[in-house]
C-alpha positions in Angstrom: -185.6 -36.6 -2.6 -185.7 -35.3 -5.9 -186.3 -38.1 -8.7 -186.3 -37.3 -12.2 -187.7 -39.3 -14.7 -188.2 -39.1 -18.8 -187.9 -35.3 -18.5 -188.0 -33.7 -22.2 -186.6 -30.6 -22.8 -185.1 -28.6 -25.4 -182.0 -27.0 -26.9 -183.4 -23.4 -27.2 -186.8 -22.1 -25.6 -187.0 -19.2 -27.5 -185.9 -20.6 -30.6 -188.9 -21.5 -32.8 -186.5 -24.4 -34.0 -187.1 -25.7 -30.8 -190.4 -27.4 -31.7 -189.9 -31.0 -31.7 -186.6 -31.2 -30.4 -186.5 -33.2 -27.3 -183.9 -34.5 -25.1 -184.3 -37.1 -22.8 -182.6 -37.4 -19.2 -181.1 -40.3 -17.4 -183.2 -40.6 -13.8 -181.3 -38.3 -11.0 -182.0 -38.7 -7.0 -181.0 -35.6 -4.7 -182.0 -35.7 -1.3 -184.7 -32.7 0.1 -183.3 -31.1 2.5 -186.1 -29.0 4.1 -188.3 -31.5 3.7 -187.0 -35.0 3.1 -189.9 -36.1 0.9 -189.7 -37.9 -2.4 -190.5 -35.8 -5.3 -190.6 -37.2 -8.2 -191.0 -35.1 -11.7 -191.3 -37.2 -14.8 -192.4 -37.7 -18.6 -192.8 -34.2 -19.1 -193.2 -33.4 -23.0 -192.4 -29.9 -24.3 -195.8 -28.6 -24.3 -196.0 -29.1 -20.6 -192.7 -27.6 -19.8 -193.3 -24.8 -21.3 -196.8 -24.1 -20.2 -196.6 -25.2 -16.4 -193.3 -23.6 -15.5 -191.9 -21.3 -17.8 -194.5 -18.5 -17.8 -194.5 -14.9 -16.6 -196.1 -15.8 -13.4 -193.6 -18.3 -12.4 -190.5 -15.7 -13.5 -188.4 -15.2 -10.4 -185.2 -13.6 -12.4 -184.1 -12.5 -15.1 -180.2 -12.0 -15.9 -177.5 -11.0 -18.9 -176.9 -15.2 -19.3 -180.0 -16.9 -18.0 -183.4 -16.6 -17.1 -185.1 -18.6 -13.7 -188.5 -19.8 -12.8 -190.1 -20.8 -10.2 -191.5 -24.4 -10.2 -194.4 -24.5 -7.6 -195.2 -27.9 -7.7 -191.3 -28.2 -6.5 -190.9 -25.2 -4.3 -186.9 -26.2 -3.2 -185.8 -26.3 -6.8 -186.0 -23.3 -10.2 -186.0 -24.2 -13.6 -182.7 -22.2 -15.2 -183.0 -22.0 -19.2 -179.5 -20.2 -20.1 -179.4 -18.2 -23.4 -176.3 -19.9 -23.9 -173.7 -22.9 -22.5 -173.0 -22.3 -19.1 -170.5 -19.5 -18.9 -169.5 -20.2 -15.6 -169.1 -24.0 -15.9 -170.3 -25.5 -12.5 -170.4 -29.1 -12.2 -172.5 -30.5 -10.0 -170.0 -33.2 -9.0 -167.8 -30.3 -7.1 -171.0 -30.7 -4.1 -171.7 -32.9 -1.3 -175.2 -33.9 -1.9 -176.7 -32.1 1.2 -175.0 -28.7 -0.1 -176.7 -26.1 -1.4 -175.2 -23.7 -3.1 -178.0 -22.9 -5.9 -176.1 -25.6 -7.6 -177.6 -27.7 -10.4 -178.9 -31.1 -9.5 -179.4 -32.1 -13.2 -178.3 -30.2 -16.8 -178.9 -30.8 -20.1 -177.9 -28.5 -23.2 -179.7 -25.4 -21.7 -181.9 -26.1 -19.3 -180.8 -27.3 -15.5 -182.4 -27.7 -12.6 -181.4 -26.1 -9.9 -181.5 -26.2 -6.1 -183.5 -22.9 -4.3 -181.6 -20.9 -2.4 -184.6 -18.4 -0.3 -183.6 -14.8 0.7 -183.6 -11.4 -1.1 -181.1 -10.0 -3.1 -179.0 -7.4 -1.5 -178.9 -4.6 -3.7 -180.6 -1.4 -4.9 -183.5 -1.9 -7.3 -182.3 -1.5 -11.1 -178.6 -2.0 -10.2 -177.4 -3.2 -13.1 -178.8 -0.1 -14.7 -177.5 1.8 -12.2 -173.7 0.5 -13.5 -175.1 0.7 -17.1 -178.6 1.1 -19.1 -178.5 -0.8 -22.2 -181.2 1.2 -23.1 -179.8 4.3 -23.3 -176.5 3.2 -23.4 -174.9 5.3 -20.2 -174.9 4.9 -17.0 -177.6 6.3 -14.3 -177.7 8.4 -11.2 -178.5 6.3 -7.6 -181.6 8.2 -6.8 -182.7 8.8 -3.4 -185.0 5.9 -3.1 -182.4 3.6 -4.1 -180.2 4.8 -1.6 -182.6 4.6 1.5 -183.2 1.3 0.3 -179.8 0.3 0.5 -179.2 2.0 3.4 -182.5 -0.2 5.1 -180.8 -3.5 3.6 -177.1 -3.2 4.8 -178.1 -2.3 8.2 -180.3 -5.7 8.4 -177.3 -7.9 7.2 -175.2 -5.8 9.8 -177.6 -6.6 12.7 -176.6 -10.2 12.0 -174.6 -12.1 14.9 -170.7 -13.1 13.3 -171.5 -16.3 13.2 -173.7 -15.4 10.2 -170.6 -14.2 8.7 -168.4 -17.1 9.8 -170.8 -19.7 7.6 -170.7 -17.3 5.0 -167.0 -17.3 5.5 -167.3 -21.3 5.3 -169.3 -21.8 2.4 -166.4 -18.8 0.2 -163.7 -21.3 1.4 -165.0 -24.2 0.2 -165.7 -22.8 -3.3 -162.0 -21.8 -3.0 -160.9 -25.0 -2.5 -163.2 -26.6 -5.3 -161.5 -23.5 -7.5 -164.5 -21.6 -8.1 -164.6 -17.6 -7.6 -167.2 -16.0 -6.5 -168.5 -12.8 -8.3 -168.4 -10.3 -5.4 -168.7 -7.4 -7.6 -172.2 -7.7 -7.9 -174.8 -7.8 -4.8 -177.8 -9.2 -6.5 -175.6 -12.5 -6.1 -175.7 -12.4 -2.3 -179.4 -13.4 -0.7 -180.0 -12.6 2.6 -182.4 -15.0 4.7 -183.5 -12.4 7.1 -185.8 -14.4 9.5 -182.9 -16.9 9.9 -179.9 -15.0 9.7 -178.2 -16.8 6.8 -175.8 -15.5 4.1 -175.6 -17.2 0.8 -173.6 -16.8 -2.1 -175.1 -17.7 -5.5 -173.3 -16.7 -8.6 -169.4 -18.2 -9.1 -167.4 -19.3 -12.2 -165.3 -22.7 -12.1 -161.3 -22.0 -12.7 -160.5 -23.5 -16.0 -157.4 -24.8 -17.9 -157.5 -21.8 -20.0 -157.6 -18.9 -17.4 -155.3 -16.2 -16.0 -153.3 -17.9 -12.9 -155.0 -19.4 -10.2 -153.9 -16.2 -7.4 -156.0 -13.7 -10.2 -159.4 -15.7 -8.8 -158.6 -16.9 -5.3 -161.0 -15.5 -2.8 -160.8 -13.4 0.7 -163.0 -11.9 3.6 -163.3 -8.6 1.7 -165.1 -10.4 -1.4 -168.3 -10.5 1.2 -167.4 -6.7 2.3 -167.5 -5.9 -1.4 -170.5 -7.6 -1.7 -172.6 -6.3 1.5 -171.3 -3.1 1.0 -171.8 -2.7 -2.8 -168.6 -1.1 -3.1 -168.8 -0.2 -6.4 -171.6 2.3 -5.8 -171.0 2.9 -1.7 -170.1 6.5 -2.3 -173.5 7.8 -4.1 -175.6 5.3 -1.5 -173.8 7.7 1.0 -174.1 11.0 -0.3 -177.9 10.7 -0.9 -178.5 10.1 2.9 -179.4 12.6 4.9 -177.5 13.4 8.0 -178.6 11.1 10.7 -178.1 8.3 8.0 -174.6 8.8 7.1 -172.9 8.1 10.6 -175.2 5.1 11.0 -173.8 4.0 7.7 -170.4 4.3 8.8 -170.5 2.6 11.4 -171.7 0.0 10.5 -169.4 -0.5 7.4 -167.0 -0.8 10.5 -169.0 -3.9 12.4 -169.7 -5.4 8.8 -165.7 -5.4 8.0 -164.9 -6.7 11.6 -167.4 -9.6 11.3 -166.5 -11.1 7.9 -162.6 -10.1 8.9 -163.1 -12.2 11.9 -165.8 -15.3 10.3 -163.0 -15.9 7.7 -160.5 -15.9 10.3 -162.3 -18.7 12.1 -163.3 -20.6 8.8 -159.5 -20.4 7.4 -160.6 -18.2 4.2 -157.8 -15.7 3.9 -157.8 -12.2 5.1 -155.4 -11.1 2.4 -157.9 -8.1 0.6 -155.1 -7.8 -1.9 -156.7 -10.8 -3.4 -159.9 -8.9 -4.5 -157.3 -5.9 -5.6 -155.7 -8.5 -7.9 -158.7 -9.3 -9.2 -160.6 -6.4 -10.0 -157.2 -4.5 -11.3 -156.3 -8.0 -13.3 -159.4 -8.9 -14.9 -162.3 -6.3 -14.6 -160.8 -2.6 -14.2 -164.5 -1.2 -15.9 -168.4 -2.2 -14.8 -168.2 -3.4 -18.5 -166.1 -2.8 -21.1 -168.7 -0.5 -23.1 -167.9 2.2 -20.3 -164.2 2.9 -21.6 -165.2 5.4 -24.0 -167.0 7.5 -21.5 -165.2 10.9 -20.1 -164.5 11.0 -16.4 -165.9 7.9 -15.9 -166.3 7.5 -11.9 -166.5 4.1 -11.2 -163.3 2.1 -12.5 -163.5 -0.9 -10.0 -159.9 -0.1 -8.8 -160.7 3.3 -8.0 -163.7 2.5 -5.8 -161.8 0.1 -4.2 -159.2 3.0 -2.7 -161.8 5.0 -1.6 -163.7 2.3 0.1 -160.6 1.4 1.8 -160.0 5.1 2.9 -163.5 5.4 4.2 -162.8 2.1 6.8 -160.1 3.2 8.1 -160.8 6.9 8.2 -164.2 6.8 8.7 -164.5 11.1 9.7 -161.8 11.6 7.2 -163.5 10.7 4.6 -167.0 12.3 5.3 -165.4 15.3 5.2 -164.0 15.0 1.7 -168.0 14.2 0.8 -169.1 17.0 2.1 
């Protein structure tokens, strides 16, 4: 189990005000599940916070809301420090203790604790500058390299047995029942265990009061297509293969569709894709908004969608038009 005791922490880690500022935490037990031993972190000041865990060497991610370290003294649990409150507003109540969804097991202002998830992430290296550098403000070509290693990565997850996809298919529905949607546009947020064949969601938002109607954030097989497939940028994957690549690819968009079609089937998570059409056409047309003002701007969420559902079901069809 993990015990936490006296843990210090702060409101901003990259603040300077954060010297000094310490907030203490009420003791939390969360059972191990790999390992069922005790583990027991406690009466941690600032100054060893900051210089056991959250250095450069234990960085394991960095994203637009948060940044994650590992903690190798605890290696079934990261340290989270968000640059601001919780956008997507998970509670930790919404789990059964032996979950584990990446969920927090203990918060406080901006710091939580959270429960490792191990796998890869499936997408292209650089993919969110891919959709749009910061940087240089535009977005960037898929390059060959990226491509190949797409190519390398989806045809791993294919190779996976349904049932794979079926307990992926479980763990979607039950964050639809607790109202929480998953963010299937982006593929860093699916890890792939590869030596044990297991699927995992990591990144969903909790429904609230104040948010577009329930059927705008509901959740279907085709959010894990979306996801495996990287939908979004699919088409320039595909036209940077060479020739002996590109009917591979194809078919196995095919066995990839018919698994997580038939895992949701079995795990009562709907089929309806015109959920994820709602979705993406309701709430996020663009990559990000900053992409409006560009001319003949490519790939408009809704757009890609349409051609990815083309290219399923007419696979030859629709390698012609690339050609």
């Amino acid at each position: 189990m993990l015990k936490v005791e006296n843990f210090n922490t702060v409101n901003n880690l990259y603040s300077a005000k954060f010297i000094n500022r310490m907030v203490s935490f009420k003791s939390v037990r969360q059972p191990d599940n790999k390992s069922g031993e005790l583990i027991v972190i406690k009466s941690f000041d600032i100054k060893t916070l900051t210089e056991k865990y959250i250095t450069h060497e234990n960085l394991k991610g960095a994203g637009a809301n948060s940044t994650v370290y590992n903690m190798p003294d605890y290696p079934n649990y990261v340290l989270k420090v968000l640059n601001k409150p919780d956008p997507n507003h998970v509670n930790k109540n919404d789990f059964p203790i032996t979950s584990n969804f990446g969920q927090p097991i203990w918060e406080e202002n901006n710091i939580q604790i959270l429960k490792k998830i191990d796998g890869w992430e499936h997408s292209a290296e650089d993919w969110s500058k891919i959709i749009f550098d910061k940087k240089i403000q535009k977005p960037k070509e898929v390059t060959v390299e990226q491509a190949n290693e797409f190519y390398r990565k989806f045809n791993i997850v294919a190779s996976f047995p349904e049932s794979s996809f079926q307990e992926l298919a479980k763990k979607v529905k039950f964050l639809d029942e607790k109202e929480y949607k998953i963010d299937s546009i982006n593929p860093n947020n699916l890890l792939v265990d590869e030596k044990n064949k297991i699927l995992n969601v990591i990144d969903f938002f909790k429904i609230m009061p104040w948010d577009k109607p329930k059927k705008v954030f509901s959740n279907s097989y085709f959010d894990i297509v979306a996801m495996i497939a990287d939908f979004t940028l699919f088409p320039e994957y595909y036209d940077k293969l060479s020739d002996e690549q590109k009917p591979v690819l194809l078919k196995n968009v095919k066995i990839v569709n018919d698994k997580a079609l038939h895992g949701a089937l079995k795990s009562g998570l709907s089929a309806d894709i015109n959920k994820f059409r709602t979705f993406i056409n309701y709430v996020v047309q663009f990559p990000t908004c900053q992409v409006q003002n560009l001319e003949n701007y490519v790939r408009e969420y809704d757009k890609r969608l349409i051609d990815f559902e083309e290219m399923i079901k007419y696979p030859q069809k629709w390698a012609l038009k690339r050609l």
